[in-house]
N, C-alpha and C positions, 0 to 999 in steps of 0.2 A: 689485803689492805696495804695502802701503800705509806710512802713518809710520811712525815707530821700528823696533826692529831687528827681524830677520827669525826667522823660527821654526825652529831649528835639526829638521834629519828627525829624529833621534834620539832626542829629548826629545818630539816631540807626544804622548804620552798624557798625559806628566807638567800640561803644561799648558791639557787641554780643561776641567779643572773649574773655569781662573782663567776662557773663554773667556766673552763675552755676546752673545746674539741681539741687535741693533739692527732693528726693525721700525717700519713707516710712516713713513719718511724721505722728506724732501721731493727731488726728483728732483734738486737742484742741490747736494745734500750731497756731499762729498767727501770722501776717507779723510784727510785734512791737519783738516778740520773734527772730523770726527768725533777725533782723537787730540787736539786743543785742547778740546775739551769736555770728555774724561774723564780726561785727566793731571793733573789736580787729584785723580784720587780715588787715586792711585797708578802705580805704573811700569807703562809697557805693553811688551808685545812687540810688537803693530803692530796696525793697524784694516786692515779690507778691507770697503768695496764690493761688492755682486754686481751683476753687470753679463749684459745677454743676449750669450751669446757670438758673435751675428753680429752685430750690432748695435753692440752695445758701451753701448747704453742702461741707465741704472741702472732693478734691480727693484722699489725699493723697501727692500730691507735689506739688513744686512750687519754685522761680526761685532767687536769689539773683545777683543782679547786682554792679559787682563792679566800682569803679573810673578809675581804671588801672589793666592791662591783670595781673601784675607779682602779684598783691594783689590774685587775683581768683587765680592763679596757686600755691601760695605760701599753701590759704586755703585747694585750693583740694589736695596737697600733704600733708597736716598736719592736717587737720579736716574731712577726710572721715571716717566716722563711729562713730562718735563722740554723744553724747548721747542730747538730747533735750528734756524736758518731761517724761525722764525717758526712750528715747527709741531710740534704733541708726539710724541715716538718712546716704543717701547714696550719694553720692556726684558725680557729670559728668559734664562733659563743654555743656553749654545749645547747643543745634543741629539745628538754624535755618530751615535749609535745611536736611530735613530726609533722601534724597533719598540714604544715604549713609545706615543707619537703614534700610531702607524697604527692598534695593537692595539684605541686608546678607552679605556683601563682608566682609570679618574678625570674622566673626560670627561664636562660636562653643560651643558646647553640651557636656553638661555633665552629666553622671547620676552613679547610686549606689553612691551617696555620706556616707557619715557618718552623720548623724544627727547632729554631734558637728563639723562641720565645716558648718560657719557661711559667711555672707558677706566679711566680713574684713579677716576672712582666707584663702577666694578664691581668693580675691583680689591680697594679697601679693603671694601665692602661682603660679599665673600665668603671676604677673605682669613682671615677669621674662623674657618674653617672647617678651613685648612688651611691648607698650602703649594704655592700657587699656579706649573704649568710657565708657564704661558702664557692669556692674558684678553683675549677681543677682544670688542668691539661693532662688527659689521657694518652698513656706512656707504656712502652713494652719493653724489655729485655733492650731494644736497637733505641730508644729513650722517645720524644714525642711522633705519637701517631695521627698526630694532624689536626685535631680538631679537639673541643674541651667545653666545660659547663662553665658558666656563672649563674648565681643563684642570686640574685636582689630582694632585698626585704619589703619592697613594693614592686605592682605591675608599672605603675606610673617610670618609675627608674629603669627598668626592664624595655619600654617602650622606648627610653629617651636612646637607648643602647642602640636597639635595633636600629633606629631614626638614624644616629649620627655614626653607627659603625659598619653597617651594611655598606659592602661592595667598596671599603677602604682598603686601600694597599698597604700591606703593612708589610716590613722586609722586602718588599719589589712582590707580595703576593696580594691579592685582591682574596679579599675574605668575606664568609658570609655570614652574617649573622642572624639571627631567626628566633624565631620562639620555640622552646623547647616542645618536643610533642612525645608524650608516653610510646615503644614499641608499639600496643596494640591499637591505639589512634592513627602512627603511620602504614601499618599493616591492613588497617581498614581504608586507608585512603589509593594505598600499592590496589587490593583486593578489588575495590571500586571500579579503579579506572583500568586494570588490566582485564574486566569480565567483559568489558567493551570491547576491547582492543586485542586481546592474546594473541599470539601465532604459535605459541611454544605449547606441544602436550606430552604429559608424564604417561610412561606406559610402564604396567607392572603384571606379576606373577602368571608370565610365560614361560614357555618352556625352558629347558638346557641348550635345546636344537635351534633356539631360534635367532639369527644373524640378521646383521645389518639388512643384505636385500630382500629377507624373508620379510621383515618388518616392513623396507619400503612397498614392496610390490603388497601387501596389508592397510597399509593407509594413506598410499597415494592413488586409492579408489575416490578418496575425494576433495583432491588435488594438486596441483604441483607444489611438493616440498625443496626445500632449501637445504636441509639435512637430516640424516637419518641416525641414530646410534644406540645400540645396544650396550650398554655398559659392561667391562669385563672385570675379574679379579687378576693379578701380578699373572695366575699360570696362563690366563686367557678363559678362562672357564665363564661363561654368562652368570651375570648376579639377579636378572632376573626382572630386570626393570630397564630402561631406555627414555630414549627424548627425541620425539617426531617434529622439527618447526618445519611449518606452511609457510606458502606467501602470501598468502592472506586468512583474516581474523573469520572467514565465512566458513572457511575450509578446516580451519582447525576447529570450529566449533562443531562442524558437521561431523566430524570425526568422534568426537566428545559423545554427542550425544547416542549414535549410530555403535557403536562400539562398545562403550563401558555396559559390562555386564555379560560380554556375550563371549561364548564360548568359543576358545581354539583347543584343539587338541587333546580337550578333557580339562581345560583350565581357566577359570572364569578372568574375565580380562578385567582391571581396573584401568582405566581410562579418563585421564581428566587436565582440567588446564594447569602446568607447570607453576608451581609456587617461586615465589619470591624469597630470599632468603629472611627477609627480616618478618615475614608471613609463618615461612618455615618456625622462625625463634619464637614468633606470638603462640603460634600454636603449640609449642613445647611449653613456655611459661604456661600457660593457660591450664595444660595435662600437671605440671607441676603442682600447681597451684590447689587445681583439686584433689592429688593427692594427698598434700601437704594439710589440708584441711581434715581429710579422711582420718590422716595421720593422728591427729592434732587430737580429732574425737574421739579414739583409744584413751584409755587408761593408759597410767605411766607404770613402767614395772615393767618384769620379764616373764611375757604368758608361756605357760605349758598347755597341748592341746590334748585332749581325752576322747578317746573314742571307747565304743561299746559300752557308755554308762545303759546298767538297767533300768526301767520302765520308772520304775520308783523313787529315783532322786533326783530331787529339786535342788535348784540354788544354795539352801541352805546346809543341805544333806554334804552338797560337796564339796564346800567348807570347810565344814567339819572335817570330814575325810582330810582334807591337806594342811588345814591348821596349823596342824605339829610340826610343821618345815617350816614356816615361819610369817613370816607378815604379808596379807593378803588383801590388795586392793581392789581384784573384784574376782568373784566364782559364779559363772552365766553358765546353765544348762539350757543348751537350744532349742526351742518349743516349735513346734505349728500345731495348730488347733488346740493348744490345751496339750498338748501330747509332747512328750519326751523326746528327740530327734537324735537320741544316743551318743549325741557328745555336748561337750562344752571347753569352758576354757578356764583357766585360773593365773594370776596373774599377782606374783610375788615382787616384794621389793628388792630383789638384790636377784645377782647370777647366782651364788652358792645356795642360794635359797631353792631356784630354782631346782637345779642340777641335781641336788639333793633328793627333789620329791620324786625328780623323773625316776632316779635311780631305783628308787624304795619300791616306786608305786608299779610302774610299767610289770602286765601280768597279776598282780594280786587283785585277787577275786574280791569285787564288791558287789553285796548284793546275791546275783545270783551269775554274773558275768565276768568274765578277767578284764582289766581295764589295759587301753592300751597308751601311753603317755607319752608324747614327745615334745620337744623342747623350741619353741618360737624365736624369735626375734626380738631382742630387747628393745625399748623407748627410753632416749635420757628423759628422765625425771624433771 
């Protein structure tokens, strides 16, 4: 918890609309700093830091609560951008409810910026428009990287942006402005029009032996290509995949289809049209995501895994069995048919919990079998 008083549970609805996002906060900001910087603009309930919870390292933002809505509204109109630590923070009315953020609705793009237009000049530059959730210019190490979000609290405002900022020069650059589109909506739209169109094909798990001309005189059976390449590692060693482009879309599909699947030298070929990078990043989100879900449907805790349970213990038998090490949020012996599958998993609250049981347990006979116990991957809680 941070300065000032604390947020009584009963009254949090009353007070999310006095609350403020604090964003790109320099890593040594504190909740004692942050409540000195904004008690000048009125009473607060208390600042917090977000912090990674293993860790305990600051993320970068965190949230200032005030007394009263008109104090927060007075700050975010008169303190966005304002320096802390030597460094400007960015100021938005905290978002309980994101589904407004996830949904995109007001949300629009911008890119070719000017290097010297910064937060606080995008800010005013568009706030013209509307009422502004949230304004970033995306920034690396070498400072803006060209292009940034504005978020509008209606599409109507959003629209008006697009209308009068598209194809404005702004710093002597011609900028574009657009409506925002999720990765996987432009990855479908890349996907789309490149399944028409390709001339670029990915080739993979080939040999060691196999080079540049070995590749071309392979698949320019069907057609004239533009270039050929196997890809190598620093010693020159083949990594085992490559990129065939055609000069034409007829040739490299012929290729695609006539090829993927089919054996070289004891090695099944994958063969298919070269992805796009932002295609490449959908489809990692995408694998993330279901992991992340997978994840998600685990129990929390840190499982230990059991092999060679006997015939005879169920669920609750092995329980029992681990009980004595300590607090246990789930003990599954794995079935098919009704029938025992001689392991399962148990899943303690804590490492030394865990650690513990493997030590004890691993080889003592339960049952009529030694058990065999090893130690899983923990989940934060």
């Amino acid at each position: 918890m941070g300065s000032g008083e604390p947020n009584p549970a009963g009254k949090k609805k009353k007070y999310l609309k006095a609350a403020l996002y604090v964003g790109d906060l320099d890593p040594d900001v504190t909740e004692d700093m942050l409540y000195k910087k904004f008690r000048p603009a009125g009473p607060l309930r208390f600042t917090r830091i977000c912090r990674d919870p293993v860790t305990r390292s600051p993320l970068g933002y965190g949230y200032v609560n005030f007394r009263f809505p008109a104090d927060a509204e007075w700050a975010l109109n008169t303190m966005n951008f304002d320096l802390i630590n030597g460094k400007p923070f960015r100021l938005m009315w905290s978002q309980p409810d994101d589904r407004l953020r996830k949904s995109g609705i007001g949300n629009v793009f911008i890119k070719n910026l000017d290097k010297s237009i910064d937060n606080r000049a995008l800010f005013y530059l568009f706030s013209a428009f509307g009422s502004i959730l949230s304004c970033k210019v995306v920034c690396d190490d070498n400072g803006s990287k060209g292009y940034a979000y504005v978020h509008f609290d209606s599409l109507a405002a959003a629209n008006r942006a697009i209308w009068h900022m598209n194809g404005v020069r702004l710093n002597n650059r011609q900028v574009y402005v657009g409506r925002f589109k999720f990765p996987e909506e432009r990855a479908a739209e890349v996907r789309t029009r490149d399944r028409a169109t390709f001339t670029n094909v990915f080739v993979k798990n080939f040999g060691d032996d196999m080079n540049d001309d070995k590749l071309k005189e392979l698949f320019s059976e069907y057609g004239p290509t533009e270039s050929v390449k196997v890809i190598r590692d620093a010693s020159g060693k083949s990594k085992g995949f490559g990129f065939v482009r055609y000069e034409t879309h007829e040739a490299a599909q012929k290729a695609v289809l006539d090829l993927h699947g089919k054996s070289i030298d004891g090695k099944v070929l994958y063969v298919g049209r070269a992805q796009k990078k932002i295609e490449r990043l959908a489809e990692l989100r995408r694998r993330f995501e279901r992991l992340r879900l997978k994840e998600k449907s685990r129990p929390p805790g840190v499982p230990i895994y059991i092999k060679n349970l006997d015939e005879t213990i169920d669920d609750e038998k092995l329980k029992e069995e681990f009980s004595s090490f300590g607090s246990i949020s789930r003990a599954k012996v794995m079935v098919e048919v009704g029938q025992g599958k001689g392991f399962g998993v148990v899943c303690f609250s804590s490492f030394e919990e865990a650690t513990k049981a493997v030590d004890e347990m691993n080889g003592r006979i339960v049952g009529s079998k030694a058990l065999q116990v090893t130690l899983g991957q923990a989940r934060g809680r």
